[in-house]
N, CA, C and O atoms as a Maestro MAE file, in Angstrom:
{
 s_m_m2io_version
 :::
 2.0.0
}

f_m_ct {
 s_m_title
 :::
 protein
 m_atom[292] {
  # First column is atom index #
  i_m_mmod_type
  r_m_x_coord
  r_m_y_coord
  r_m_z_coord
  i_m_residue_number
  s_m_chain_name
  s_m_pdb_residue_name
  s_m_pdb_atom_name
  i_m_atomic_number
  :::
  1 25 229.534 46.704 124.257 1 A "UNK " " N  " 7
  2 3 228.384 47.294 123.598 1 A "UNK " " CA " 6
  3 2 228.567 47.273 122.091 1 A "UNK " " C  " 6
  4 15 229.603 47.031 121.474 1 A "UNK " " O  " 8
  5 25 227.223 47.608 121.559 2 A "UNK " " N  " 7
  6 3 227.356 47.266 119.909 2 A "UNK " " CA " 6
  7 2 228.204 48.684 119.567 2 A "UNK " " C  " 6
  8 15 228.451 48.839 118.371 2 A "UNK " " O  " 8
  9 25 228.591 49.545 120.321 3 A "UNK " " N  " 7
  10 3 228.703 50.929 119.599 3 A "UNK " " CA " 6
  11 2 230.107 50.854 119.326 3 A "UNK " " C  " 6
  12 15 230.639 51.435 118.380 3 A "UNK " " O  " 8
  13 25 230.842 49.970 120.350 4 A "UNK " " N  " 7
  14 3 232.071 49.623 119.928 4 A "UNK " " CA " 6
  15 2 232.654 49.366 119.052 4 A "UNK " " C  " 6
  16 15 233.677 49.954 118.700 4 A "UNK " " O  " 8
  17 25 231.889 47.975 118.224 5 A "UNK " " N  " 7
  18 3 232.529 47.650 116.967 5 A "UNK " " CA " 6
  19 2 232.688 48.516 116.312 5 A "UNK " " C  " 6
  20 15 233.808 48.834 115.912 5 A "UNK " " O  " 8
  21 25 231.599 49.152 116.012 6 A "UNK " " N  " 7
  22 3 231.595 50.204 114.827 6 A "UNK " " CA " 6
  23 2 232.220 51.402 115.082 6 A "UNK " " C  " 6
  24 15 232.606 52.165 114.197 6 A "UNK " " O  " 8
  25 25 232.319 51.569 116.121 7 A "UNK " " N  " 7
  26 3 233.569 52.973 116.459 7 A "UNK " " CA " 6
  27 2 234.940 52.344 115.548 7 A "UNK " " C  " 6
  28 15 235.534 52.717 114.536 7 A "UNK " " O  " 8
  29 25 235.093 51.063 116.607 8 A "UNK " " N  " 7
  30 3 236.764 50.657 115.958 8 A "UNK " " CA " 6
  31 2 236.810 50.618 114.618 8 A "UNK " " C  " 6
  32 15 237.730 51.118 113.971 8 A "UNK " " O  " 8
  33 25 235.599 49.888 114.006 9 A "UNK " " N  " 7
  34 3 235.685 49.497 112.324 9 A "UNK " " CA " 6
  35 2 235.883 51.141 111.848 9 A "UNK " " C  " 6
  36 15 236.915 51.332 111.204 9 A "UNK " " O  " 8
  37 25 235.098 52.242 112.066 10 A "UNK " " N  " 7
  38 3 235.277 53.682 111.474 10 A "UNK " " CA " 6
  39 2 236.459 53.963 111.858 10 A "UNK " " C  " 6
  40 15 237.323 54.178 111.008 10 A "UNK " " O  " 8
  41 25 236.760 54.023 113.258 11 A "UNK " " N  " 7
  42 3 238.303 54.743 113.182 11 A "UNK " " CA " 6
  43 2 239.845 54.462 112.673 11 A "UNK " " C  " 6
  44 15 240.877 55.131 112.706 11 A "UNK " " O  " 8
  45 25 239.486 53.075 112.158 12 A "UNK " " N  " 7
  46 3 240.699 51.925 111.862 12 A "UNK " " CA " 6
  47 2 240.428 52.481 110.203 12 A "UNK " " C  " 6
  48 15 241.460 52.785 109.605 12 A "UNK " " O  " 8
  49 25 239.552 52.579 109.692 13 A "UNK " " N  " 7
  50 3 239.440 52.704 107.959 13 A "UNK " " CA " 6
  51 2 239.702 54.455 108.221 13 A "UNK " " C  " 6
  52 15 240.774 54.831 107.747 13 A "UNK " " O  " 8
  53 25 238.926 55.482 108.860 14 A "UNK " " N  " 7
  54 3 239.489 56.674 108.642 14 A "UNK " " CA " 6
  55 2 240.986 56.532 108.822 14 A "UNK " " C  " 6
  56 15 241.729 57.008 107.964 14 A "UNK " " O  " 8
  57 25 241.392 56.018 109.697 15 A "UNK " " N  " 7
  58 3 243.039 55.974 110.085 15 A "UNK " " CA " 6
  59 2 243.819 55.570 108.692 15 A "UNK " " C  " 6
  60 15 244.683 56.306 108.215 15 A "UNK " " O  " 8
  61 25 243.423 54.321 108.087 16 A "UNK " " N  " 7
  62 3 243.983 53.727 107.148 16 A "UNK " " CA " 6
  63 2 243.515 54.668 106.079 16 A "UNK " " C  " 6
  64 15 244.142 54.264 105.099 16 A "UNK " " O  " 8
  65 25 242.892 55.535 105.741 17 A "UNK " " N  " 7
  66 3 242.497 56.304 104.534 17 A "UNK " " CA " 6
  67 2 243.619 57.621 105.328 17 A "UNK " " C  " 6
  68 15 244.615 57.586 104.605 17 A "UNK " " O  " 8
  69 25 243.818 58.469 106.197 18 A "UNK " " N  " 7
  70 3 244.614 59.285 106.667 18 A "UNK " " CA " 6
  71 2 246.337 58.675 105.874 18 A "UNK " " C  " 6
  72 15 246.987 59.453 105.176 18 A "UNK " " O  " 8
  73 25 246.674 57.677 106.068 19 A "UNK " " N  " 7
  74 3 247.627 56.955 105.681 19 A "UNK " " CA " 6
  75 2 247.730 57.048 103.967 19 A "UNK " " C  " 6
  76 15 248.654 57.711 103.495 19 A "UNK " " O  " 8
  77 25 247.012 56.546 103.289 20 A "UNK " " N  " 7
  78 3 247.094 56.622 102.094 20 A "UNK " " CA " 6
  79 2 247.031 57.496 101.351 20 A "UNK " " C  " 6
  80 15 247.427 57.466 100.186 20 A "UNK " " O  " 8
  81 25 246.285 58.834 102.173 21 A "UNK " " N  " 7
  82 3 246.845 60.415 101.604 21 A "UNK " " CA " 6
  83 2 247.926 60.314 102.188 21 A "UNK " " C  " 6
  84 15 248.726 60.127 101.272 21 A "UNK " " O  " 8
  85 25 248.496 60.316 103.164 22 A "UNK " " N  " 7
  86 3 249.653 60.745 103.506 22 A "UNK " " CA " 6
  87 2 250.946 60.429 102.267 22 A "UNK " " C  " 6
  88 15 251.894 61.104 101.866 22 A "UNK " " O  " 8
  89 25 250.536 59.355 102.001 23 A "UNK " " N  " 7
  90 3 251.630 58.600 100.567 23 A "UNK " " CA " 6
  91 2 251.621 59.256 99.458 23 A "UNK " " C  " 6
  92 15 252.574 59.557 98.740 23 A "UNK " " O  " 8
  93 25 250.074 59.556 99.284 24 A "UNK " " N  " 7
  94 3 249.994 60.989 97.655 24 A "UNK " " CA " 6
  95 2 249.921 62.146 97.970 24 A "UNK " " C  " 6
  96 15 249.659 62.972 97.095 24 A "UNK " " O  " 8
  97 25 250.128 62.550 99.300 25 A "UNK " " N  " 7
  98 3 249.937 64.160 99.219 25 A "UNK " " CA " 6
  99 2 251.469 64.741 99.402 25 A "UNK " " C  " 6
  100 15 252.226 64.269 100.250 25 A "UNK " " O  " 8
  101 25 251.888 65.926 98.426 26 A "UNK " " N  " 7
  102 3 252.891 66.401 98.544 26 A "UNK " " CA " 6
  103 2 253.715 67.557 99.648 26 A "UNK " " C  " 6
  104 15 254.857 67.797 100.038 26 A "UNK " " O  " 8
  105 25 252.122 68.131 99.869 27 A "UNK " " N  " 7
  106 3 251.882 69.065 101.036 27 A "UNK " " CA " 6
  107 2 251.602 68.292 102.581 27 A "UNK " " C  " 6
  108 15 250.589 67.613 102.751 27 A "UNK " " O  " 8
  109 25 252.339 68.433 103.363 28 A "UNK " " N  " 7
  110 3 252.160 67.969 104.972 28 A "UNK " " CA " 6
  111 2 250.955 68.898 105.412 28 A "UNK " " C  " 6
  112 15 250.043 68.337 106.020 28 A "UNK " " O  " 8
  113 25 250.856 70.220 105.177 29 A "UNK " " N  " 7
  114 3 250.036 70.669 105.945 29 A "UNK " " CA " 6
  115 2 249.053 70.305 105.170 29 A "UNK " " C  " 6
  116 15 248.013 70.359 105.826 29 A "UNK " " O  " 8
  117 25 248.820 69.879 103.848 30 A "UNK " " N  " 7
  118 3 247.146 69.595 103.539 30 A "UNK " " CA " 6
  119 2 246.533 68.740 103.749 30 A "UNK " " C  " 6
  120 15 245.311 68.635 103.640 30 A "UNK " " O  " 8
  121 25 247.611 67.671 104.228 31 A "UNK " " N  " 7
  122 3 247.231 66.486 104.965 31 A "UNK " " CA " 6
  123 2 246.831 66.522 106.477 31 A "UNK " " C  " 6
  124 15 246.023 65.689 106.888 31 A "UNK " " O  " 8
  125 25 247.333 67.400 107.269 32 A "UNK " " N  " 7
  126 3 247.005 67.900 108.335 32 A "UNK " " CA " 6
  127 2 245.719 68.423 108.561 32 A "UNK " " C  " 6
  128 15 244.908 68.139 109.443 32 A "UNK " " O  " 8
  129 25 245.654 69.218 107.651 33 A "UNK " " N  " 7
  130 3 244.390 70.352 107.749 33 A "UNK " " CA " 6
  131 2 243.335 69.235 107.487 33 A "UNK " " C  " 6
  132 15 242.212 69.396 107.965 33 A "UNK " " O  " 8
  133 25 243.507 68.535 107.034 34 A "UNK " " N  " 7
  134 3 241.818 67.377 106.291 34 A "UNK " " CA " 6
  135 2 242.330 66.288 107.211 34 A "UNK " " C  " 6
  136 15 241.620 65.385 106.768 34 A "UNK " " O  " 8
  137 25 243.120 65.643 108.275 35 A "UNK " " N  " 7
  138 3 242.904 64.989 109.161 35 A "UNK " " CA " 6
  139 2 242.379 65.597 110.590 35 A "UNK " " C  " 6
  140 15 242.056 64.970 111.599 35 A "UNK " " O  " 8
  141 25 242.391 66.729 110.410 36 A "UNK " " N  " 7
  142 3 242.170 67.611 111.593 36 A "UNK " " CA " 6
  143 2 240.677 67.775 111.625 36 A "UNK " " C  " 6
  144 15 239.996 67.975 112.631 36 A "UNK " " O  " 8
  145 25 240.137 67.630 110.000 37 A "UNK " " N  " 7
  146 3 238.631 68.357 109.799 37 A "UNK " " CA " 6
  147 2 238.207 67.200 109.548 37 A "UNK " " C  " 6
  148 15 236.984 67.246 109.681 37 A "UNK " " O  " 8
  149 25 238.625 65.872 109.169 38 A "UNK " " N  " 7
  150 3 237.377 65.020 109.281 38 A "UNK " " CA " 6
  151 2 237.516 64.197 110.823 38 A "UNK " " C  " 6
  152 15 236.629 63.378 111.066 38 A "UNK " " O  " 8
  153 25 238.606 64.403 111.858 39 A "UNK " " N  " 7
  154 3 238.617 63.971 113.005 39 A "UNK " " CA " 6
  155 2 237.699 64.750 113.855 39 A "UNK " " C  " 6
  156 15 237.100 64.143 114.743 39 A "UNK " " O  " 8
  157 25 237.564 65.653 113.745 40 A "UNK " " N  " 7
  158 3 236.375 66.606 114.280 40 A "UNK " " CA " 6
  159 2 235.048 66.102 114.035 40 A "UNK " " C  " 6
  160 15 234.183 66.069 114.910 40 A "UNK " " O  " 8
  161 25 234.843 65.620 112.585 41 A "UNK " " N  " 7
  162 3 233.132 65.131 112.570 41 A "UNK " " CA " 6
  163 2 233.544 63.995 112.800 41 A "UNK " " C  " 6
  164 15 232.553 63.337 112.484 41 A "UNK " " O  " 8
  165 25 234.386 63.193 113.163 42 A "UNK " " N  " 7
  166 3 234.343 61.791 113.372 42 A "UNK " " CA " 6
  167 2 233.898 61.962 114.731 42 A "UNK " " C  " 6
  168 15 232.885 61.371 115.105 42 A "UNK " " O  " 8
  169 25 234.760 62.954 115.767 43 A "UNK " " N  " 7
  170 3 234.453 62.680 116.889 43 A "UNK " " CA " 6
  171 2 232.917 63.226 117.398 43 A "UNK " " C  " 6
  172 15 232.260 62.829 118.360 43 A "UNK " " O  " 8
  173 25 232.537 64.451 116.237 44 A "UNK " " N  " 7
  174 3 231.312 65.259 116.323 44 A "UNK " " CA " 6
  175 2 230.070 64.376 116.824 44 A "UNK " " C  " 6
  176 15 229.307 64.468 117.786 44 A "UNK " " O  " 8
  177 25 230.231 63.256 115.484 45 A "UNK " " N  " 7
  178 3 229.234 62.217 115.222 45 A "UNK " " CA " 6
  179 2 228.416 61.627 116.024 45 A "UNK " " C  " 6
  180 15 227.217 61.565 116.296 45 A "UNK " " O  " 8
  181 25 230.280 60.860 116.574 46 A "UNK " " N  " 7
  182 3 229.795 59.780 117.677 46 A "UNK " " CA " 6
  183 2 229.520 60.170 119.042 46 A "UNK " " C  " 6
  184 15 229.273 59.309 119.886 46 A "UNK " " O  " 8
  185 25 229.555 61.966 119.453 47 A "UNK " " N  " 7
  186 3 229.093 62.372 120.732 47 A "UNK " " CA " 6
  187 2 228.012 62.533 120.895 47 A "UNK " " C  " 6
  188 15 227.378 62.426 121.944 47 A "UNK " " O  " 8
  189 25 227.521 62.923 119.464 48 A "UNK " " N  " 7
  190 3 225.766 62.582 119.521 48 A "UNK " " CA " 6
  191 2 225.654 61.638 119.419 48 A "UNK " " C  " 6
  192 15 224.442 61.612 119.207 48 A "UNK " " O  " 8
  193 25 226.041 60.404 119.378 49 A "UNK " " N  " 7
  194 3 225.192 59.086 118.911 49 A "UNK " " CA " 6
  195 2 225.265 58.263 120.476 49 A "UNK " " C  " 6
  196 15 224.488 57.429 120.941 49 A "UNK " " O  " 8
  197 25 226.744 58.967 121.165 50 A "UNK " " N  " 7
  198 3 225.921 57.852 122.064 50 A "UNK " " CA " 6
  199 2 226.009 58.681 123.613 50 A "UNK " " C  " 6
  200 15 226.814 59.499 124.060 50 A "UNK " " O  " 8
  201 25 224.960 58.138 124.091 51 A "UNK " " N  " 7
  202 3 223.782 58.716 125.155 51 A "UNK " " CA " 6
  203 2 224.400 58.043 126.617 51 A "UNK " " C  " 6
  204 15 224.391 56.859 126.954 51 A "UNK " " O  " 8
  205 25 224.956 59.277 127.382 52 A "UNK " " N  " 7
  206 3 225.161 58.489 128.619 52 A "UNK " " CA " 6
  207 2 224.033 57.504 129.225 52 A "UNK " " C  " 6
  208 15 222.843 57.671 128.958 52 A "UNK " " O  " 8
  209 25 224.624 56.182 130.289 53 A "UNK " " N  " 7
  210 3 223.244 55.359 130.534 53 A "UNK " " CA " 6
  211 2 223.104 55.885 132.187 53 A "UNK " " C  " 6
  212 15 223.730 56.853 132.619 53 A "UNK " " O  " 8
  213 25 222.369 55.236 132.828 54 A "UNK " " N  " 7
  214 3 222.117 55.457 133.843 54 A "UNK " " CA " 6
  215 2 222.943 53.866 134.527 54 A "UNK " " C  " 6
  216 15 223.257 52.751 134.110 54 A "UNK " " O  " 8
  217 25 223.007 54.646 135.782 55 A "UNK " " N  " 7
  218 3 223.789 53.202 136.871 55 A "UNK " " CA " 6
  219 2 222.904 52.501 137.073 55 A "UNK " " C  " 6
  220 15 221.714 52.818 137.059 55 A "UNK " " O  " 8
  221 25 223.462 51.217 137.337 56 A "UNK " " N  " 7
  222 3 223.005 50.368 138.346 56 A "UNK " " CA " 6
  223 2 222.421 50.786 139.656 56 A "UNK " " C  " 6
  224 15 223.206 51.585 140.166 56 A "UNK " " O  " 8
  225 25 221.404 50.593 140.402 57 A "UNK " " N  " 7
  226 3 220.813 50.939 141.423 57 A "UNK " " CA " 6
  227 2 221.509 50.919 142.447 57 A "UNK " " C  " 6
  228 15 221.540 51.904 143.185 57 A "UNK " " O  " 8
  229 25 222.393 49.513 142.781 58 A "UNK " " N  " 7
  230 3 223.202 49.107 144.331 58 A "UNK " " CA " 6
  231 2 224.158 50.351 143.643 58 A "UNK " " C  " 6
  232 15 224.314 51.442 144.191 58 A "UNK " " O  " 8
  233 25 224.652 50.038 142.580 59 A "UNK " " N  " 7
  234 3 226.218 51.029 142.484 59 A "UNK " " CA " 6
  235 2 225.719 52.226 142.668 59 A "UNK " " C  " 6
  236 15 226.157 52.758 143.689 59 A "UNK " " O  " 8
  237 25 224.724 53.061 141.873 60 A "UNK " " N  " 7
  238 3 224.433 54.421 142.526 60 A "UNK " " CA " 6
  239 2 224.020 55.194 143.782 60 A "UNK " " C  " 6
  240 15 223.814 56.366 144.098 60 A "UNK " " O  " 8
  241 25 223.995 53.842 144.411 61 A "UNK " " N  " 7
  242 3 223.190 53.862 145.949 61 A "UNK " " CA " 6
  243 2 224.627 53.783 146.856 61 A "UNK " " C  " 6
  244 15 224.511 54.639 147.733 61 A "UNK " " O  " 8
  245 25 225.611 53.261 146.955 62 A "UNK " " N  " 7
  246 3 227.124 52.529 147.277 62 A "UNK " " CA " 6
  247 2 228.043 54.239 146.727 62 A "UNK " " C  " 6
  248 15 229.064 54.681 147.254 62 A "UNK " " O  " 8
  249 25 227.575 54.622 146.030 63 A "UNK " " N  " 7
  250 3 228.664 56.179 145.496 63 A "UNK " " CA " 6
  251 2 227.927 57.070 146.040 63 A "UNK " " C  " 6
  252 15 228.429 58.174 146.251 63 A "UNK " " O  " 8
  253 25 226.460 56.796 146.429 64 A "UNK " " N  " 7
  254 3 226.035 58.272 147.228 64 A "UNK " " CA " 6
  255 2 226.150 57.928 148.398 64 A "UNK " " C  " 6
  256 15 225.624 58.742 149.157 64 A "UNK " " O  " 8
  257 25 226.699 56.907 148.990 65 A "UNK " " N  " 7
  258 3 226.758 56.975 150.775 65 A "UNK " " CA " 6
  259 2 228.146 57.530 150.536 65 A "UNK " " C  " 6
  260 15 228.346 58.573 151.158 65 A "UNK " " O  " 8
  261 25 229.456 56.977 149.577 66 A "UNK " " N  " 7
  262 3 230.074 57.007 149.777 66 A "UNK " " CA " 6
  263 2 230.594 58.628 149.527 66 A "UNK " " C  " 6
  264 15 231.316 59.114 150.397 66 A "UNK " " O  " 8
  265 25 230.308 59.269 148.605 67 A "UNK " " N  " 7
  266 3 230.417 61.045 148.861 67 A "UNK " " CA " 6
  267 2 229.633 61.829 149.678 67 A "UNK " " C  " 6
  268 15 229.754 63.045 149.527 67 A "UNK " " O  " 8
  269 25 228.506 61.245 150.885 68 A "UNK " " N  " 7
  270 3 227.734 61.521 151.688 68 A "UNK " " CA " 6
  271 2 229.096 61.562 152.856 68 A "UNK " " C  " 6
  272 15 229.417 62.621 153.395 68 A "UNK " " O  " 8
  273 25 229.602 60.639 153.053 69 A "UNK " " N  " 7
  274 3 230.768 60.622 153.512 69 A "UNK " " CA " 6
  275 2 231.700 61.253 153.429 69 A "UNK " " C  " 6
  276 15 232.312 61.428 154.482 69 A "UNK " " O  " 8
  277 25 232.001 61.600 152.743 70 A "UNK " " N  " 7
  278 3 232.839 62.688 152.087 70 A "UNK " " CA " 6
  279 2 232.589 63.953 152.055 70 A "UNK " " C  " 6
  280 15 233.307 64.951 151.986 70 A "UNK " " O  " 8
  281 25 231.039 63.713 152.134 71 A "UNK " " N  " 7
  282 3 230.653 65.279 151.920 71 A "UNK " " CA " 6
  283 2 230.696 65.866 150.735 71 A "UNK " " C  " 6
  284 15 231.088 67.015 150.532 71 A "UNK " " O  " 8
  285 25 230.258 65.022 149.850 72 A "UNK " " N  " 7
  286 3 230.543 65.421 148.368 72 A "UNK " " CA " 6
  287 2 229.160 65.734 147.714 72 A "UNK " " C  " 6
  288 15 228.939 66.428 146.723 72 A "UNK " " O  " 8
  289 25 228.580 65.284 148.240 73 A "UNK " " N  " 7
  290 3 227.052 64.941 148.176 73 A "UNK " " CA " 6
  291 2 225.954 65.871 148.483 73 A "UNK " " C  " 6
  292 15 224.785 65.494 148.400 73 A "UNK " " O  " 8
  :::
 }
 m_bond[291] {
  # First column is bond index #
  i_m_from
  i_m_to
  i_m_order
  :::
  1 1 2 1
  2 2 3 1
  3 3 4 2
  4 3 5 1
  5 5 6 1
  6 6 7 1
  7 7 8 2
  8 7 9 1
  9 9 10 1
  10 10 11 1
  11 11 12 2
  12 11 13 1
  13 13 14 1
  14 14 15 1
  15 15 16 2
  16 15 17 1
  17 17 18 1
  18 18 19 1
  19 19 20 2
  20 19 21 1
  21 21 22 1
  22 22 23 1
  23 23 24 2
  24 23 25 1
  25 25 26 1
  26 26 27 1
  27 27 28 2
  28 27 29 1
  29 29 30 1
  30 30 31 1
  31 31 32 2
  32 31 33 1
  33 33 34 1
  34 34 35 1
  35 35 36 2
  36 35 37 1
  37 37 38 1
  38 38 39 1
  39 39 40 2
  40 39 41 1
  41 41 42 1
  42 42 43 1
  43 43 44 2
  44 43 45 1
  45 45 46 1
  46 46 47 1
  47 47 48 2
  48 47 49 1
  49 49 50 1
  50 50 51 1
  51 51 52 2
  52 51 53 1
  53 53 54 1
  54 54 55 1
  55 55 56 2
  56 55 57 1
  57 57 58 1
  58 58 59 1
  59 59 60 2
  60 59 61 1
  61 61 62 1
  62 62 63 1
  63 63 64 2
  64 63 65 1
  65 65 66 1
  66 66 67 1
  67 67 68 2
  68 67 69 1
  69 69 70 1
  70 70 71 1
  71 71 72 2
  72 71 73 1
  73 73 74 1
  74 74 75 1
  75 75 76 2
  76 75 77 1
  77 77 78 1
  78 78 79 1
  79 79 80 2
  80 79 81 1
  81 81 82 1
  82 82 83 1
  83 83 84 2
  84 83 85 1
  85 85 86 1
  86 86 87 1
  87 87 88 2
  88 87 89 1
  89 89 90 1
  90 90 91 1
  91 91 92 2
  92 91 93 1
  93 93 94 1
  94 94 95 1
  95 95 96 2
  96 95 97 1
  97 97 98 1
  98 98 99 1
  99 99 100 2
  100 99 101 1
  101 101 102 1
  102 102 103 1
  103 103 104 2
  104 103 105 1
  105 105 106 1
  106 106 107 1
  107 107 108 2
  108 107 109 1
  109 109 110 1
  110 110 111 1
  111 111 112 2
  112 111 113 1
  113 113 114 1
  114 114 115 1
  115 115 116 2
  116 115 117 1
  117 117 118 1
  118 118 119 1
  119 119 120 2
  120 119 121 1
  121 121 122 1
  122 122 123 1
  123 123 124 2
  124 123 125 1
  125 125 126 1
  126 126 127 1
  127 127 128 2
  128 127 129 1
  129 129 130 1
  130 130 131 1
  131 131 132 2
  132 131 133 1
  133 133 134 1
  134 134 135 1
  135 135 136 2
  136 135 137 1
  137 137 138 1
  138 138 139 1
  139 139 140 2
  140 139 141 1
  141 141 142 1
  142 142 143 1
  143 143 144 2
  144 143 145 1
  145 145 146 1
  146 146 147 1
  147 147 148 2
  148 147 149 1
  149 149 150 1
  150 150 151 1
  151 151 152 2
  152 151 153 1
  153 153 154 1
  154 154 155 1
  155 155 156 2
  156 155 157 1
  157 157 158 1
  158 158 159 1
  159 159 160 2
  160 159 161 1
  161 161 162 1
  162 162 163 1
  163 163 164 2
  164 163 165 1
  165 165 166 1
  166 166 167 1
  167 167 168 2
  168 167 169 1
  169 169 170 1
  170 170 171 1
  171 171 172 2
  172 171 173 1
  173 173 174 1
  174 174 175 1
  175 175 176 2
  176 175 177 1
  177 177 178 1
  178 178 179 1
  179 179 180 2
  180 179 181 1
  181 181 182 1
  182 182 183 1
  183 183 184 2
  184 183 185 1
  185 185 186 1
  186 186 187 1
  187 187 188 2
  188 187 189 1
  189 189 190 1
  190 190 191 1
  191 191 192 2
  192 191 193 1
  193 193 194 1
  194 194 195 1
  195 195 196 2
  196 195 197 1
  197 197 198 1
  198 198 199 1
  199 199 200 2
  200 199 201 1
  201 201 202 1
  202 202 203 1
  203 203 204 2
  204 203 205 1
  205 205 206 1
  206 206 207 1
  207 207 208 2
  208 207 209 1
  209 209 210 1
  210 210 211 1
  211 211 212 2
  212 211 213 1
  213 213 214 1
  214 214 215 1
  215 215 216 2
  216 215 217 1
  217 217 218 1
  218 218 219 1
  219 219 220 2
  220 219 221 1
  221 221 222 1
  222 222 223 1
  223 223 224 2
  224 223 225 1
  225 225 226 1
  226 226 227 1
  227 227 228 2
  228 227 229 1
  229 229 230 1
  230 230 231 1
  231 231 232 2
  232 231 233 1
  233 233 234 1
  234 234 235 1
  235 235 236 2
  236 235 237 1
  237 237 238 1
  238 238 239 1
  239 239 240 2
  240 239 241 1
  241 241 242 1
  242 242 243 1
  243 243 244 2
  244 243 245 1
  245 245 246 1
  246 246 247 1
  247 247 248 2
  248 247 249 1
  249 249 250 1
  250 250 251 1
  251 251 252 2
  252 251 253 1
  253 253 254 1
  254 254 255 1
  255 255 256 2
  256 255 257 1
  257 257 258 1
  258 258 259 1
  259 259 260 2
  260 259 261 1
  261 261 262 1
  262 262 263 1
  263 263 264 2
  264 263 265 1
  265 265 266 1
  266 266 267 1
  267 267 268 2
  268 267 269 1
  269 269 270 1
  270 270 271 1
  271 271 272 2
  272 271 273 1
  273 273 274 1
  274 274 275 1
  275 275 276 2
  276 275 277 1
  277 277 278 1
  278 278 279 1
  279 279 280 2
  280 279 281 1
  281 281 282 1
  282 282 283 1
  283 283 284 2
  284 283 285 1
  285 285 286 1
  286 286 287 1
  287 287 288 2
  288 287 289 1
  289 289 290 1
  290 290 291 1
  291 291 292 2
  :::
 }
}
């Protein structure tokens, strides 16, 4: 899916920007505290952005016999 690329391209440059404070910051925990708070809206972001889909028809049809079976259903 297209949402992929752009996940990896954001999380590879936040990662690589996490890194390059890590080299100028003198404090560990202030580096902590601001990888902690922009990993939160990173992950915030992308839970709104992307939208569970719906199944395939045979496959959703094939998992409800099969927990009908089970009794899951």
């Amino acid at each position: 899916r297209e949402y992929i690329r752009e996940f990896s391209k954001q999380r590879d440059d936040l990662q690589r920007e996490i890194i390059e404070r890590a080299r100028g910051l003198q404090e560990k925990k202030e580096l902590a505290k601001w990888a902690f708070e922009v990993e939160k809206e990173f992950v915030e972001k992308w839970e709104n952005l992307i939208v569970p889909g719906r199944l395939p028809f045979l496959y959703g049809m094939k998992w409800k016999k099969v927990n009908e079976s089970a009794r899951l259903g």
